[in-house]
C-alpha positions as CSV (number, residue, x, y, z in Angstrom):
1,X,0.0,0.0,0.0
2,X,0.9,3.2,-0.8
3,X,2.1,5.9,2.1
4,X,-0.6,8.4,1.1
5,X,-2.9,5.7,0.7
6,X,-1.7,4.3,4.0
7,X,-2.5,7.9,6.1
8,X,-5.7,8.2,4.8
9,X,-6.5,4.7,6.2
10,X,-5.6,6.1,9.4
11,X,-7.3,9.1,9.2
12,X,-10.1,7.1,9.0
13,X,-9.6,5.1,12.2
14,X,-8.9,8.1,14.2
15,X,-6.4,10.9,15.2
16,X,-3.2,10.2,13.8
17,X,-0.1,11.4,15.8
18,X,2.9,12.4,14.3
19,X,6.2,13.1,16.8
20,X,8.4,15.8,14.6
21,X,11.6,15.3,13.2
22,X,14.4,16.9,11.1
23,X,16.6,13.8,10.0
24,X,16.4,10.6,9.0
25,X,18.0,9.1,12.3
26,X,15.1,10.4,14.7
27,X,12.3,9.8,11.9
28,X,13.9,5.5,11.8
29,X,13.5,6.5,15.9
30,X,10.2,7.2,15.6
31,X,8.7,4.2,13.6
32,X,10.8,2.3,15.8
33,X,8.9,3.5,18.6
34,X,5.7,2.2,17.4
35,X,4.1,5.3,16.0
36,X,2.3,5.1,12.8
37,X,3.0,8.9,11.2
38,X,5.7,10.8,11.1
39,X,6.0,15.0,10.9
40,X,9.1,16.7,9.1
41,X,9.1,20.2,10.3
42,X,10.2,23.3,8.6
43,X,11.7,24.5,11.8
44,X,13.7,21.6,12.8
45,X,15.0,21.3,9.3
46,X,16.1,24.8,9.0
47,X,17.6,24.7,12.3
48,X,19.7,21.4,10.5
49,X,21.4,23.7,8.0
50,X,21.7,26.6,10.8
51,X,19.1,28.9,10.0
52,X,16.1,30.1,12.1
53,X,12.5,29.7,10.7
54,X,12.2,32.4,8.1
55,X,11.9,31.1,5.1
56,X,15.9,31.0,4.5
57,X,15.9,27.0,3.5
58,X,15.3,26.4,-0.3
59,X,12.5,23.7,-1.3
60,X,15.4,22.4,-2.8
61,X,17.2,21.8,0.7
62,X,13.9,21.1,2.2
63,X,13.0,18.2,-0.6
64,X,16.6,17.0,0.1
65,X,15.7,16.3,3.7
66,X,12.5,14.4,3.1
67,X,14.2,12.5,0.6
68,X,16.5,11.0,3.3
69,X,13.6,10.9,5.7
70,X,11.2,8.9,3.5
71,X,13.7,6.4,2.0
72,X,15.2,5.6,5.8
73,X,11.6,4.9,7.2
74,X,8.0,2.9,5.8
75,X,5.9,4.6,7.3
76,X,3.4,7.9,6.4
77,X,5.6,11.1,6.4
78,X,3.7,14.3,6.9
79,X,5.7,17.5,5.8
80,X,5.9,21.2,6.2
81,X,5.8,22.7,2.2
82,X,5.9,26.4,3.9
83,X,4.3,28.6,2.1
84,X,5.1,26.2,-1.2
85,X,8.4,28.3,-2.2
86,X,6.4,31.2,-4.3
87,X,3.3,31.9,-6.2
88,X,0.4,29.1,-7.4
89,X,3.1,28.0,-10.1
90,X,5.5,27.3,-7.3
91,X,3.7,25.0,-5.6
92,X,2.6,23.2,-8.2
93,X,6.5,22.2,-8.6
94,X,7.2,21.8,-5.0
95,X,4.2,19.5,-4.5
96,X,5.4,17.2,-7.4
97,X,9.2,17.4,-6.0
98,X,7.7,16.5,-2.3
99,X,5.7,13.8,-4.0
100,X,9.1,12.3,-5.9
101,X,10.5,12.5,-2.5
102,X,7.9,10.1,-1.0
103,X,5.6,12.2,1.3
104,X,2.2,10.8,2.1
105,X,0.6,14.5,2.6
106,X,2.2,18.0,3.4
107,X,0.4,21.3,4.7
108,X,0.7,24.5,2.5
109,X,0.2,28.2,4.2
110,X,-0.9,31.2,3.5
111,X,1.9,33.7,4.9
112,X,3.7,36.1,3.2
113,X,7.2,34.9,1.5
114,X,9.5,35.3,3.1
115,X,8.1,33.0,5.7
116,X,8.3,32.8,10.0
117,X,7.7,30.0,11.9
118,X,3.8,29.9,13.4
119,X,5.0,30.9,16.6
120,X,7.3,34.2,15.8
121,X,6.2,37.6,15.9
122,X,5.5,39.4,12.7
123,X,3.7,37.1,11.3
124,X,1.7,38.6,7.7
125,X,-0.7,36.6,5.7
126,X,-1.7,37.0,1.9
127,X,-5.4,38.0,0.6
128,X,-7.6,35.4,0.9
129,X,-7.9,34.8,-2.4
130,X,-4.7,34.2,-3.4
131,X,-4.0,31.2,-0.8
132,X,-7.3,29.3,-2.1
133,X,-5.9,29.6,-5.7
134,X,-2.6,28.1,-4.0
135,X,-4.8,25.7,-2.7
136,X,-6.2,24.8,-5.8
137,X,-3.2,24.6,-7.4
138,X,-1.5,21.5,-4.7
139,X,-4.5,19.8,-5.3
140,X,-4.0,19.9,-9.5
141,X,-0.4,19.2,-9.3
142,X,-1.0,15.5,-7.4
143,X,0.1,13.0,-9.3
144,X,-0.9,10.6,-6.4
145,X,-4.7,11.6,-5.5
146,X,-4.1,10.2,-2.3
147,X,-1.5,12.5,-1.7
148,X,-3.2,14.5,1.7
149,X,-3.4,18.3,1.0
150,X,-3.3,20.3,4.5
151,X,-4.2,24.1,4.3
152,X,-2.6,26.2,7.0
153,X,-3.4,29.3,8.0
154,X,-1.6,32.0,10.3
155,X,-4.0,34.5,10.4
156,X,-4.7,33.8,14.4
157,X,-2.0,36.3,15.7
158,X,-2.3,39.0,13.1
159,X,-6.1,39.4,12.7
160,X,-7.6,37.0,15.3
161,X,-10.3,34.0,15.2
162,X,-12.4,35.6,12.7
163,X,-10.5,36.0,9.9
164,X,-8.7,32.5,11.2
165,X,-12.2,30.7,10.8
166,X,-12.9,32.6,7.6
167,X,-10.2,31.4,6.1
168,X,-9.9,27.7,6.9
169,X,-13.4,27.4,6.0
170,X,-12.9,28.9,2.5
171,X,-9.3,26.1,2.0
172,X,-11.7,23.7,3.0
173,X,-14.3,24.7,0.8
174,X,-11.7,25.4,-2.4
175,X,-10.6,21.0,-1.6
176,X,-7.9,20.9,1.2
177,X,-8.7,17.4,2.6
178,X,-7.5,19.2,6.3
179,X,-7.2,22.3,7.7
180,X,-4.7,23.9,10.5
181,X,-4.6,26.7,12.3
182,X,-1.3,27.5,13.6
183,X,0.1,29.5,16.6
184,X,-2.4,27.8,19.2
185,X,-1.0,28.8,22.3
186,X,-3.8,28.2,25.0
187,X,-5.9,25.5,26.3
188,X,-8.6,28.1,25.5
189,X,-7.4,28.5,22.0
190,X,-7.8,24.8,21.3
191,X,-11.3,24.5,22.8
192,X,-12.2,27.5,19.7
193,X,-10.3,25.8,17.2
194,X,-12.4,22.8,18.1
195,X,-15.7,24.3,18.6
196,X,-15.5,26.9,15.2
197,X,-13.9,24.0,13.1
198,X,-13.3,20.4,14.2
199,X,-16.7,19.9,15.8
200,X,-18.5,20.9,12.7
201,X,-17.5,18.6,10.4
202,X,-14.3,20.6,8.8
203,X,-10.8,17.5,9.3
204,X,-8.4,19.8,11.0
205,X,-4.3,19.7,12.5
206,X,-3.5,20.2,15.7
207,X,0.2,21.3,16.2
208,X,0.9,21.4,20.0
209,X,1.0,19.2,23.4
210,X,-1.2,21.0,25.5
211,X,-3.4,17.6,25.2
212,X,-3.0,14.0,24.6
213,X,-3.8,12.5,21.5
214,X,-7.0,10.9,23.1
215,X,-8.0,14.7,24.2
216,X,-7.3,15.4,20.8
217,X,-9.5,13.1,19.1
218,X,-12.5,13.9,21.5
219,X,-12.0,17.5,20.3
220,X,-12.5,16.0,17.0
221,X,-8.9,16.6,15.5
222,X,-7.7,13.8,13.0
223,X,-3.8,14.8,13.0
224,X,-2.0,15.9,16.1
225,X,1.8,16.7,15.5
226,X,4.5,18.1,18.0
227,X,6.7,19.5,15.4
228,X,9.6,20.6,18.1
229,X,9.3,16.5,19.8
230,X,13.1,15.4,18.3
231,X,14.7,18.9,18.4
232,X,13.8,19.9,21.9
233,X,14.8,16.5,23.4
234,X,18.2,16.9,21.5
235,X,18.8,20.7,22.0
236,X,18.3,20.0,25.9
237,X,20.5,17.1,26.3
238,X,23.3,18.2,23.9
239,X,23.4,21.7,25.4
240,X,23.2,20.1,29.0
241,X,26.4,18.3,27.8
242,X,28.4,21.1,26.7
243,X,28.0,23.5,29.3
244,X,29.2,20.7,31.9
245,X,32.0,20.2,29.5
246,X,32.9,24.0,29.4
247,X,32.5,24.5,33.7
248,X,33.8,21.1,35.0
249,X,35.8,19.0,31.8
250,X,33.8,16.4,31.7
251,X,30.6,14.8,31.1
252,X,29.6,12.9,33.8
253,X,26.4,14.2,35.2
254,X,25.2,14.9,31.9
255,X,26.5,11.2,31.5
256,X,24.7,10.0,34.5
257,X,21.5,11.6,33.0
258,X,21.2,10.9,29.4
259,X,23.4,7.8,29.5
260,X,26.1,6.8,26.6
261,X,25.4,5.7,23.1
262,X,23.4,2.6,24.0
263,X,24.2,-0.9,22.4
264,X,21.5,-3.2,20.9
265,X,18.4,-1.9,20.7
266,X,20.3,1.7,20.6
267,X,21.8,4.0,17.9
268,X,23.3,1.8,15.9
269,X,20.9,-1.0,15.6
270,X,18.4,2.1,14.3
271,X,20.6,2.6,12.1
272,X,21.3,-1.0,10.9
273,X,24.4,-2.0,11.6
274,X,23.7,-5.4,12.1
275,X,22.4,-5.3,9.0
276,X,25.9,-4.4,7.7
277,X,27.7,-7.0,9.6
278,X,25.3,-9.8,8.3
279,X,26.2,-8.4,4.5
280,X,29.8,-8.5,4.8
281,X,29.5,-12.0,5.9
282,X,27.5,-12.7,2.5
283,X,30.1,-10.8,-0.1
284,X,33.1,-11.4,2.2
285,X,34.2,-7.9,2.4
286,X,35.2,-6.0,5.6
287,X,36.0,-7.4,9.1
288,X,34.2,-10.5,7.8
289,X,36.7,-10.9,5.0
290,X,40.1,-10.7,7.6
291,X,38.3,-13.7,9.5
């Protein structure tokens, strides 16, 4: 079965939750873990290359990532497309590179270019009009019709939950098989989201943790995904180690903590590394070869 094919089975059985990552490592992590979707986020994977959220990462470097991402893992990957990297011609491209690159479904919004992550200040949207007819335009580049087609829209912080509502309704209405309405910061803010959109019949995103994915699917959500999951942990952890490093010269509490690499069922097995060792018994080549 196809991946896109795949999601949409799921979206049928209930809310889907997808743990965000920026690398292939963490997304092999994640179906390793058990989960059954997996979120690529335009954050993490700008924060790869060493940029902040702003629309500085080219599709090109984006569809680079996923490509990596989707051949290391089986399961559905769900990706950020930004704002699809221009105008309705744009995205037409981008959603048949992201396709190539094996993505079950990707959201498209409807901020300004250049871009800022949902949660930054100075956040601007574009008319109305012209994000359905970007809209439009994802849904008549799919090659694959089960390709999902999410329609984001950051018009919450700018011009609040009117214009919000208006405009998820209208993405809806113009084909987006889901909606989501980023920068939800409250628990408050969820119960609207809910209430205006996923109670009434419109399939909508939830990007956040404020509630579990069984709160989120008695809300009526059908995707949940904690886009900053993978980064966080890592960020925490690695920057934990270095400032012990820098004050002390050594590692041990962070050590003590986090623990080394593990063996086994750790790193390296993710990876597939027994894999490797049973292949160069078969051809004879490495360490297998000296023996």
């Amino acid at each position: 079965m196809k991946r896109s094919a795949r999601l949409r089975e799921l979206l049928e059985q209930g809310v889907v939750v997808a743990p965000g990552v920026y690398n292939a490592l963490f997304a092999r992590m994640v179906e390793r873990t058990g989960f059954d979707a997996i979120y690529v986020t335009g954050f993490g994977t700008a924060a790869r290359y060493g940029y902040p959220d702003v629309g500085l990462v080219t599709q090109t470097e984006m569809v680079e990532n996923l490509r990596y991402i989707c051949r290391a893992t089986t399961i559905p990957v769900i990706a950020d497309m930004d704002t699809g990297y221009g105008n309705a011609i744009n995205v037409r491209r981008a959603v048949r590179e992201y396709e190539r690159a094996g993505v079950a479904g990707f959201h498209i919004e409807d901020q300004v270019f250049p871009k800022k992550c949902g949660f930054f200040e100075g956040k601007e949207v574009i008319p109305i009009e012209e994000a359905v007819q970007k809209v439009r335009a994802a849904l008549d580049a799919r090659t694959d019709p089960s390709t999902v087609v999410i329609a984001r829209t950051d018009a919450l912080a700018p011009h609040g939950w009117d214009d919000a509502i208006r405009r998820a309704r209208a993405y809806h209405a113009a084909g987006a098989d889901l909606v989501f309405v980023d920068g939800i910061r409250t628990r408050e803010e969820i119960d609207t989201y809910s209430r205006e959109l996923a109670m009434r019949g419109i399939p909508c995103l939830y990007n956040g943790a404020m509630v579990t994915g069984q709160e989120a699917a008695t809300l009526g959500f059908k995707i949940q995904i904690l886009a900053g999951l993978s980064l966080g942990a890592v960020w925490e952890s690695a920057n934990a180690a270095g400032q012990e490093l820098m004050e002390t010269g050594s590692t041990r509490q962070t050590m003590a903590r986090y623990g080394p690499v593990p063996e086994g069922e750790g790193v390296n097995d993710i990876l597939g590394l027994p894999r490797i060792y049973e292949l160069e018994a078969r051809y004879g080549v490495g360490s297998a070869a000296a023996r």
